[in-house]
N, C-alpha and C positions, 0 to 999 in steps of 0.2 A: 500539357506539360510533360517533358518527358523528367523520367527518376529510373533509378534501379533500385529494385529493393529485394531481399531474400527472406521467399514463400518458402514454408517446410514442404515436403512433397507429396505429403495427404493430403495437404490443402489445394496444391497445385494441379495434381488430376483430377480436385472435387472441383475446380474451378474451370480447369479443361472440359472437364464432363457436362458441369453445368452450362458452359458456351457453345459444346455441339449441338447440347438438347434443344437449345433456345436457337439454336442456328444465327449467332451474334456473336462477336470475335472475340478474343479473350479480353482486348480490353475494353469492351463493352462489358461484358462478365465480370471484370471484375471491378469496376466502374458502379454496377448495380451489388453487387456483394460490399462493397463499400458503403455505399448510400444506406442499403437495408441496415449494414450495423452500425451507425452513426444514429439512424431514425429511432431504431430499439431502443438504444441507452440513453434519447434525451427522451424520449418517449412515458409520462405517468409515471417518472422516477423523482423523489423530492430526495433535497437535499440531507446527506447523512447526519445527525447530531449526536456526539458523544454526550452523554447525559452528566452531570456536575455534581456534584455532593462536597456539600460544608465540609470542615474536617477541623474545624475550631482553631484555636489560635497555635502556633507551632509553641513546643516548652523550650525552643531555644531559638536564635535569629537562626535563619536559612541564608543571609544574603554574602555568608563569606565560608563557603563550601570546606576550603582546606580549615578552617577555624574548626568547623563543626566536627570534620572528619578529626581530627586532634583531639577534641575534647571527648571523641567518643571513643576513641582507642582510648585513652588514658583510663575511662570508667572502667571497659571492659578490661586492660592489664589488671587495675584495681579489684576488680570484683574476682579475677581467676588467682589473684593473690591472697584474694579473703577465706575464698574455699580451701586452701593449702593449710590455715591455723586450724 
């Protein structure tokens, strides 16, 4: 299948290089440069898990965002009022 796609140019002379050495065209080169990094990364890697921790019941509902954000500015107006007496 053909594609175009844009190599940075470190990579592209290490892929050059590595095609003369092996005397295989580049896109065998980079064919096998493909393959190798696909095989690595499903390779003896398990799936990532974010770990979870309780956090107990919320001290207000969370399920009406602008509610909460309101009620929490008003506390805090309140409380930077309370420090002014």
């Amino acid at each position: 299948m053909r594609t175009t796609v844009d190599i940075d140019p470190h990579l592209l002379r290490r892929l050059r290089d590595e095609a003369a050495q092996a005397g295989v065209s580049f896109k065998d080169a980079l064919n096998r440069a493909l393959r190798r990094g696909f095989e690595r990364a499903h390779t003896g890697t398990e799936p990532y898990e974010c770990p979870t921790f309780e956090m107990g019941t919320p001290l207000r509902p969370l399920d009406k965002a602008l509610a909460l954000a309101d009620v929490l500015e008003d506390e805090e107006v309140a409380r930077k009022l309370s420090l002014r007496e």
